[in-house]
C-alpha positions in Angstrom: 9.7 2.7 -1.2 12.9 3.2 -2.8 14.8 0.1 -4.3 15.0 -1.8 -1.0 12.2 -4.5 -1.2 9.8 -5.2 2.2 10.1 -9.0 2.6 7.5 -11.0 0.5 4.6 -11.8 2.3 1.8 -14.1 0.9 -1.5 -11.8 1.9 -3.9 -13.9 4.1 -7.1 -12.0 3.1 -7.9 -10.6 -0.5 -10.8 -8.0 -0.3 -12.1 -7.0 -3.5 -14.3 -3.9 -4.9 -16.6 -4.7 -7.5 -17.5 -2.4 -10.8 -14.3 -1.7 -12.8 -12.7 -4.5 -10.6 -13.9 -7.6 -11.3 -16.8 -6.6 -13.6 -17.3 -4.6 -16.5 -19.4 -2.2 -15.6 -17.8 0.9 -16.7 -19.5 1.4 -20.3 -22.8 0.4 -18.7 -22.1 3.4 -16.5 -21.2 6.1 -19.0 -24.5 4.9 -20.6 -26.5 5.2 -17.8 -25.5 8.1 -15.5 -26.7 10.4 -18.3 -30.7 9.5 -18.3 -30.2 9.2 -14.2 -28.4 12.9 -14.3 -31.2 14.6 -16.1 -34.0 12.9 -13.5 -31.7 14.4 -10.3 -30.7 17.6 -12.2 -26.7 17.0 -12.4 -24.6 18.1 -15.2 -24.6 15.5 -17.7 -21.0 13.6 -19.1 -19.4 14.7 -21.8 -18.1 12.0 -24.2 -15.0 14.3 -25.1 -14.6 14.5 -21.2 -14.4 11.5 -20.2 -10.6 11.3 -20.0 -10.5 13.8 -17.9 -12.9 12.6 -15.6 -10.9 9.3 -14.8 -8.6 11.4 -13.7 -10.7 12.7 -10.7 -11.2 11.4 -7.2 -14.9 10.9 -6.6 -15.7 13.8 -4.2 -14.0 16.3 -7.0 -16.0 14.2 -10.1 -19.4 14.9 -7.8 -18.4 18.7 -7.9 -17.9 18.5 -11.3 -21.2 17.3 -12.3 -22.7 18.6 -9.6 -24.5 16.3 -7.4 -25.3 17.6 -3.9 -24.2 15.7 -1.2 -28.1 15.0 0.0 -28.7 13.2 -3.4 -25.8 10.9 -3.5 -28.0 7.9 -1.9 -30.3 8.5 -4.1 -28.5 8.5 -7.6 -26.4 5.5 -5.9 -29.9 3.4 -5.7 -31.2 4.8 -9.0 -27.6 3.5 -10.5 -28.4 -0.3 -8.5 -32.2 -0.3 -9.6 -31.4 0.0 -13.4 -28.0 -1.8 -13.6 -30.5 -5.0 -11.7 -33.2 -4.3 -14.6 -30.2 -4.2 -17.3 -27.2 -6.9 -15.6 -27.6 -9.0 -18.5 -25.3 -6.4 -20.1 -23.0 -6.4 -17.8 -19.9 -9.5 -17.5 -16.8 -10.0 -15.3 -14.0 -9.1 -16.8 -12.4 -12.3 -18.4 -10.2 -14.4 -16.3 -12.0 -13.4 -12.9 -13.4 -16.9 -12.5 -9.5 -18.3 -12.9 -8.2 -15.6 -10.8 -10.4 -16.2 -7.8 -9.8 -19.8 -8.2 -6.4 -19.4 -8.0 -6.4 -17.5 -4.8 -8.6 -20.1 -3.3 -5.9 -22.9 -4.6 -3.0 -21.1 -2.4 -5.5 -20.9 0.4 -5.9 -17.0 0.4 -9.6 -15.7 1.8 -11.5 -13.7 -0.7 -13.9 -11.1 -0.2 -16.2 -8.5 -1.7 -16.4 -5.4 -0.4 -19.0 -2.9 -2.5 -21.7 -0.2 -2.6 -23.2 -2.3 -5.4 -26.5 -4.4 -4.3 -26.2 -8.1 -3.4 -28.7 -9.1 -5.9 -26.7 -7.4 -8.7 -23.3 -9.4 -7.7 -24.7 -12.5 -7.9 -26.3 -12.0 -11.3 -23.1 -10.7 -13.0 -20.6 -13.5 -10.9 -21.6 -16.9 -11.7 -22.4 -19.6 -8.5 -18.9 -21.6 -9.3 -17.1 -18.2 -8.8 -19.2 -16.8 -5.7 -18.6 -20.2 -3.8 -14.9 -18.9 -3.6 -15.8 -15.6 -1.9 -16.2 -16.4 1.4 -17.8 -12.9 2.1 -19.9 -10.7 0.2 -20.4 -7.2 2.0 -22.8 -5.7 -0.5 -24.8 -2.0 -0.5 -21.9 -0.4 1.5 -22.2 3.5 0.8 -20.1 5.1 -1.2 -17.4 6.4 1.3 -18.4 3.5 4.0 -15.9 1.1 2.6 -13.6 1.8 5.6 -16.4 0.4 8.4 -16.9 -3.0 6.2 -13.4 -3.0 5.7 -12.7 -3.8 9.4 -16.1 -5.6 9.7 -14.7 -8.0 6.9 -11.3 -8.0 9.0 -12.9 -9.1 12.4 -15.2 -11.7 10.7 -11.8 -13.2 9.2 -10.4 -13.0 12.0 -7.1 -10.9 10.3 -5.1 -8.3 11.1 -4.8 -5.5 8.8 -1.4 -6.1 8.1 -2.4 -9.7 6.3 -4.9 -8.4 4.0 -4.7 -6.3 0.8 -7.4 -4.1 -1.0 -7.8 -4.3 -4.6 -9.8 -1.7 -6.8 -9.7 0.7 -9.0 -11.0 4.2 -7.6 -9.1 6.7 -5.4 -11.6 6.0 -2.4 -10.8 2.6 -2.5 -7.6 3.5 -1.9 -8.4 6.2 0.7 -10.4 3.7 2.5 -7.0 1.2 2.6 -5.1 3.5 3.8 -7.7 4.4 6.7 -7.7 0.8 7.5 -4.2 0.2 7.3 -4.6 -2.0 4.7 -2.2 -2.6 1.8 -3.6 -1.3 -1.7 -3.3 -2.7 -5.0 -4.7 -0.5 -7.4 -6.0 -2.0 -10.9 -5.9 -0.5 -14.5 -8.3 -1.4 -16.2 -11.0 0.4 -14.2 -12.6 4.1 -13.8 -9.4 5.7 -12.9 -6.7 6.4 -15.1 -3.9 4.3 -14.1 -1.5 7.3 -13.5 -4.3 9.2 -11.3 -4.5 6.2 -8.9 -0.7 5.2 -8.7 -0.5 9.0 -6.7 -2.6 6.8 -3.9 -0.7 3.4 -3.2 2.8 2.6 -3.0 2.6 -0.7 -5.1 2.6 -0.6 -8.3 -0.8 -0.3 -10.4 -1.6 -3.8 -11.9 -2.5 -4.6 -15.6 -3.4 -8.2 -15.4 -4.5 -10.7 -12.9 -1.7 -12.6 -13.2 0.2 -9.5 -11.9 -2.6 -9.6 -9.2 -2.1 -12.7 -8.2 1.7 -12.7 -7.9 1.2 -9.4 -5.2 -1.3 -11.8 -3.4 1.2 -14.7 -3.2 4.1 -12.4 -2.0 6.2 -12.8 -5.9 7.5 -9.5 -7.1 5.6 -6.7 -8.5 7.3 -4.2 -7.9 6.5 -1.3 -5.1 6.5 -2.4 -1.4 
């Protein structure tokens, strides 16, 4: 860090989480967690708390409403089986379509890295859009992101150094860092902004075109 800038690199590989990413899911969430929390006994959310809670990593917002460790699978495949009976309601944010195309046109790789269910990414992204991902690494658990991380890595054939990890939750960016992997932190997602900036180096992002210009290797601030 510090006011000396690394040289600009364009990234070879752009691996992407999902919800509060590149799709909307976030007010679908609130809505549903709630009528999931009182089937698996877990403290329910707190509209008033909300703001608070964005500012939590996930192990300490599992304490917080706490959820066991031993349930976690299952409230993670309760939350895929009724976002798939209800993905009508949920869109990509707007300009994912034209951001992913755009990282195709300079000839970056693009990949999906998620604990959400296959099925459930292909309904929200349309086919024009998923024909730019060239990999889709779907039902990952919640802290498994690190394993498909360098799955995704040796199927592309990239070193860790020439790909960069883009989401918007702390354990996306503990899972980065794990991998060695650069992390661009969006904010726009669960985590407050300020939360996840304590995590990654570069600065947080607003807007894809500040997205893509980190991708490309233009100047964004951070390292």
């Amino acid at each position: 860090t510090g006011s000396h800038k690394n040289p600009m690199k364009t990234y070879k590989l752009v691996i992407f989480d999902f919800d509060g990413t590149l799709a909307d899911s976030f007010p679908w969430f609130l809505k549903t967690i709630n009528a999931i929390a009182l089937r698996y006994h877990f403290k329910q959310i707190d509209p008033e708390q909300i703001d608070n809670l964005r500012g939590l990593g996930g192990r300490e917002l599992m304490a917080h409403l706490g959820i066991a460790w031993w349930k976690l699978p299952f409230v993670v495949n309760a939350m895929r089986r009724s976002m798939k009976q209800q993905v009508g309601a949920i869109k990509p944010f707007a300009g994912v379509d034209k951001l992913l195309y755009d990282l195709h046109a300079a000839g970056i790789e693009i990949a999906i890295v998620t604990s959400n269910s296959q099925e459930n990414v292909e309904a929200v992204l349309t086919p024009e859009t998923l024909s730019l991902v060239s990999t889709l690494s779907c039902g990952a658990a919640m802290y498994g992101k690190q394993a498909r991380f360098r799955q995704v890595l040796q199927k592309h054939g990239c070193s860790p150094a020439d790909a960069l990890s883009v989401g918007d939750e702390i354990r996306d960016a503990e899972a980065s860092a794990a991998s060695d992997i650069d992390f661009l932190g969006v904010a726009w997602g669960f985590t407050k902004p300020e939360a996840l900036q304590k995590h990654t180096r570069k600065m947080i992002c607003t807007n894809f075109d500040e997205l893509l210009a980190v991708a490309k290797g233009a100047s964004h601030g951070g390292n």
